[in-house]
C-alpha positions in Angstrom: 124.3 100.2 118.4 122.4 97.2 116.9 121.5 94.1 118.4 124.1 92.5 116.5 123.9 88.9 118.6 119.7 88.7 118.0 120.7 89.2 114.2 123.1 86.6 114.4 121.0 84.2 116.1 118.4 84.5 114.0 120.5 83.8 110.9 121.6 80.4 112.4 118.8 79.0 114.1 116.8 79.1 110.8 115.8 76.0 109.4 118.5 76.3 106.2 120.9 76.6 108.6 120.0 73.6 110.6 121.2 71.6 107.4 124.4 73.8 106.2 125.5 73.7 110.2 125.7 69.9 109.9 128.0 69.6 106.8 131.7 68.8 107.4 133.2 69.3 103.9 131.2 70.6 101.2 132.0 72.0 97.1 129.2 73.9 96.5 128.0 74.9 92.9 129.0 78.3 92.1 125.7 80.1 92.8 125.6 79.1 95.9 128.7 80.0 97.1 127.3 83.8 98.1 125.2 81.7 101.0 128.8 79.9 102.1 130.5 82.5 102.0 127.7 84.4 104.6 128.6 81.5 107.1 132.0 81.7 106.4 132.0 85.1 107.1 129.6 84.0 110.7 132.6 81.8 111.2 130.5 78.4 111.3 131.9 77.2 108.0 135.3 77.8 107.0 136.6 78.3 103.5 139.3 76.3 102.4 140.3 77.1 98.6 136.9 75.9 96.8 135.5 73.7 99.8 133.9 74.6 102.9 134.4 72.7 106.2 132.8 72.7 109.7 133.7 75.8 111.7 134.7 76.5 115.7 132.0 78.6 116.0 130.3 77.6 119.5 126.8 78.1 118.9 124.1 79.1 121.6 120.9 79.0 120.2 119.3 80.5 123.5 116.6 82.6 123.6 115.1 84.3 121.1 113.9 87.9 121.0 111.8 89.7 118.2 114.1 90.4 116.6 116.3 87.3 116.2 112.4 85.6 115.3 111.9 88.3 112.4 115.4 87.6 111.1 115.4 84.0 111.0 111.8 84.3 108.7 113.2 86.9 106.5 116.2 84.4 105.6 114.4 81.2 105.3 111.6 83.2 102.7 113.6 85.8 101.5 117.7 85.9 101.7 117.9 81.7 101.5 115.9 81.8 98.1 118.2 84.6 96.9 121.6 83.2 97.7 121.0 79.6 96.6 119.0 79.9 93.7 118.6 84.2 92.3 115.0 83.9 93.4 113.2 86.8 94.2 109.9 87.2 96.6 106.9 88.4 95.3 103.7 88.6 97.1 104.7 89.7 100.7 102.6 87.7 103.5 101.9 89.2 106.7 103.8 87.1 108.3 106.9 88.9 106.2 105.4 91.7 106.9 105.5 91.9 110.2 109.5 90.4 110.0 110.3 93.1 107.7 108.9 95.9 110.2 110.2 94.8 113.4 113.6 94.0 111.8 114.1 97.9 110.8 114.1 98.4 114.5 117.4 97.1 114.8 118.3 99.9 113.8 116.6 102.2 115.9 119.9 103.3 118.0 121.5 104.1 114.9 119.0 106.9 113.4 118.2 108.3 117.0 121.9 109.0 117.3 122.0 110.0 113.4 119.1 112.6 113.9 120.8 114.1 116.9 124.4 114.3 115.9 124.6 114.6 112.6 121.7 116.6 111.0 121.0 120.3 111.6 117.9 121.2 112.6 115.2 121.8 110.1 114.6 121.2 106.3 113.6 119.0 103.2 114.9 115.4 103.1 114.9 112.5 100.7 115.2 109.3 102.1 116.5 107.4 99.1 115.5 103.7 100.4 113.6 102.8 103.4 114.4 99.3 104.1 116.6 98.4 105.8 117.1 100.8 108.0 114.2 102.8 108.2 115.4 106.3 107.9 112.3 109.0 108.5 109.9 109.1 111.4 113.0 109.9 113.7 114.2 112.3 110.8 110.7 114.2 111.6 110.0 113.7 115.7 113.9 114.5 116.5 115.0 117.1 113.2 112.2 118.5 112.7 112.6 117.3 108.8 110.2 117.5 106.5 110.6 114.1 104.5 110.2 112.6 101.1 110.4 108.8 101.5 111.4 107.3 97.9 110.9 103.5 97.6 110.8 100.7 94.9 108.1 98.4 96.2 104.6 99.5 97.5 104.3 96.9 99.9 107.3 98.1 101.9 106.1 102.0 101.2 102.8 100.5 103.4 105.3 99.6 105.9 106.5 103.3 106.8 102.9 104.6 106.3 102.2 102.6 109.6 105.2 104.0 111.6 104.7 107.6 110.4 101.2 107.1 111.9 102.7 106.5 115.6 104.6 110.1 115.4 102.0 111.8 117.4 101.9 109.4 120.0 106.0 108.8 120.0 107.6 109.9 123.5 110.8 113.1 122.9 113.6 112.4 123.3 115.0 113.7 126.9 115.7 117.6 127.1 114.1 118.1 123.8 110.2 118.6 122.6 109.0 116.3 120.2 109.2 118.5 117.0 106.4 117.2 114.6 107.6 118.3 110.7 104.7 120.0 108.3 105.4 117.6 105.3 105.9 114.3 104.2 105.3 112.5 101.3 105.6 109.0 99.5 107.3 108.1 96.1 107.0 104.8 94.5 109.6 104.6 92.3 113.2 103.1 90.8 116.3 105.3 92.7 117.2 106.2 89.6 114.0 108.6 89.2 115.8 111.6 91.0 115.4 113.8 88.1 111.5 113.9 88.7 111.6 113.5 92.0 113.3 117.1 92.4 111.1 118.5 89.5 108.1 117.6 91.6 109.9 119.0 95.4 112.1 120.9 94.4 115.2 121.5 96.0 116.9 119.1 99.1 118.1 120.0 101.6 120.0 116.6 102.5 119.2 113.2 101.2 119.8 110.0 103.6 121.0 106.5 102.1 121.3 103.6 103.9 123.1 100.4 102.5 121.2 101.3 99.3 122.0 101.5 95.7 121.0 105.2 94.8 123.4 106.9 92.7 125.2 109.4 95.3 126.2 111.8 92.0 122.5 112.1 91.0 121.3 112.6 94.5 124.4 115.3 95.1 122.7 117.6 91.7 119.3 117.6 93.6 120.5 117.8 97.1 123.0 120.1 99.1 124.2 117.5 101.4 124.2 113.9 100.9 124.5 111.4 103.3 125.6 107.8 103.0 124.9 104.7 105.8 127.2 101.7 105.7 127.6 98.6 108.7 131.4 97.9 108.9 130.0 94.7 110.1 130.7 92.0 106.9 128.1 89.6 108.1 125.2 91.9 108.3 126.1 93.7 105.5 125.9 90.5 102.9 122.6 89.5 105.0 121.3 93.1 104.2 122.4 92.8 100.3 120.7 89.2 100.4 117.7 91.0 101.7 117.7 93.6 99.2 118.0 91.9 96.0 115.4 88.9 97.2 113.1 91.7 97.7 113.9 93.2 94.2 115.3 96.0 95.9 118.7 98.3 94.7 121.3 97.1 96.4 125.0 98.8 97.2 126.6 98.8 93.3 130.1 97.9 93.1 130.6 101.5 91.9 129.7 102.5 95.1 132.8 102.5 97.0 134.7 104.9 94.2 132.1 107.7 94.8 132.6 107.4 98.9 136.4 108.3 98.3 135.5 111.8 97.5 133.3 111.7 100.5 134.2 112.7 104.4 133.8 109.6 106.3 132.6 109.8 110.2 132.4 106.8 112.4 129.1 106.8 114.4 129.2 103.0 116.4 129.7 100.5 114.4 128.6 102.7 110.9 130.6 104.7 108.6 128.8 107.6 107.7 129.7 109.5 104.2 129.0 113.0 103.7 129.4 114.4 100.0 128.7 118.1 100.8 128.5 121.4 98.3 126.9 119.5 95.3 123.5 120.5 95.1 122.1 123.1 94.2 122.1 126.1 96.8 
């Protein structure tokens, strides 16, 4: 349901890992171990108490798609900073831009089949965090949602302005009309703002999260359903987390995983969906 290989290759065949990819033993300092432990975790270094050696892992730097391109700029500029040093980015260029955008659409598969199997038809949603999966246009054009997009950073806000322009021109889905909602709206703000957010809308319906750090017991007082994205898949999730914190973004909080006992769990690919239902008000 993502193209987990183009992700992959586009971690590797950056130029950071051109350099860790040639180490054979290494004791890294201890803030750097979070980038080890990523290619640990891609299997070309291999943990061995406190050092790191050479992995097996064949590597086949072939050919490169969008993807895999955007991916491999976003960790040189973004995740390497974060995980070797705590830097964060500031000014976006449009080169990061444009890296950011096209890398949401690895996730395409995965709100398409969301949207359609998942959500009920109809209704006000908060999208609690945009990036990195992108959760909206296909909440209007296949649900029929009306959508309130909540985001910390401006620059990534602009991002989802330009998609949401392409709506009108999007192709339906097959056996079903393109179903263009009435409403949406942009909030730049922390997560944590959820008490005005739902003074200003009112009641939600449902509110979407995507490997994000919302707080899933606010968002269940100001919504009736909640739903809650996470990738089963280790690598991308600590490449997603890099992601999120270089950008200044709320990442997942350690908290998080108490809250998703209480919640019904669904597998949808290779995504665990959470669904804390019955909390909001009604």
């Amino acid at each position: 349901m993502i193209p987990r290989d183009d992700i992959i290759l586009g971690i590797l065949s950056s130029p950071p890992a051109a350099l860790l990819l040639e180490i054979e033993e290494a004791k890294p300092m201890q803030r750097a171990r979070p980038l080890f432990d990523l290619f640990s975790e891609l299997g070309a270094l291999q943990k061995k108490g406190d050092k790191y050696k050479r992995g097996r892992l064949e590597i086949n730097l072939g050919e490169h798609s969008p993807i895999s391109d955007a991916v491999s700029e976003l960790f040189q500029h973004v995740a390497f900073p974060y995980l070797i040093s705590g830097r964060k980015t500031g000014r976006l260029t449009p080169d990061l831009q444009r890296a950011l955008y096209t890398y949401t659409s690895a996730y395409q598969a995965l709100r398409i089949a969301f949207t359609q199997y998942l959500l009920r038809y109809g209704g006000l949603t908060l999208v609690a965090g945009w990036f990195p999966c992108a959760f909206s246009s296909e909440l209007m054009s296949i649900a029929g949602r009306d959508v309130v997009i909540l985001e910390e950073r401006e620059d990534i806000v602009a991002l989802e302005m330009d998609r949401l322009s392409l709506i009108p021109l999007a192709p339906a889905p097959l056996g079903q009309e393109l179903a263009a909602a009435s409403f949406y709206a942009f909030e730049i703000a922390p997560l944590t703002n959820l008490d005005e957010i739902a003074e200003k809308y009112g009641k939600f319906n449902t509110a979407v999260v995507c490997n994000r750090g919302a707080d899933l017991d606010k968002l269940g007082k100001v919504a009736e359903e909640v739903y809650y994205i996470a990738t089963r898949d280790r690598p991308i999730a600590l490449l997603n987390n890099a992601l999120l914190n270089g950008l200044g973004l709320a990442a997942p909080s350690e908290e998080l995983e108490k809250t998703l006992r209480k919640a019904q769990r669904q597998e949808l690919g290779p995504f665990d969906v959470y669904i804390l239902r019955g909390t909001g008000p009604t």
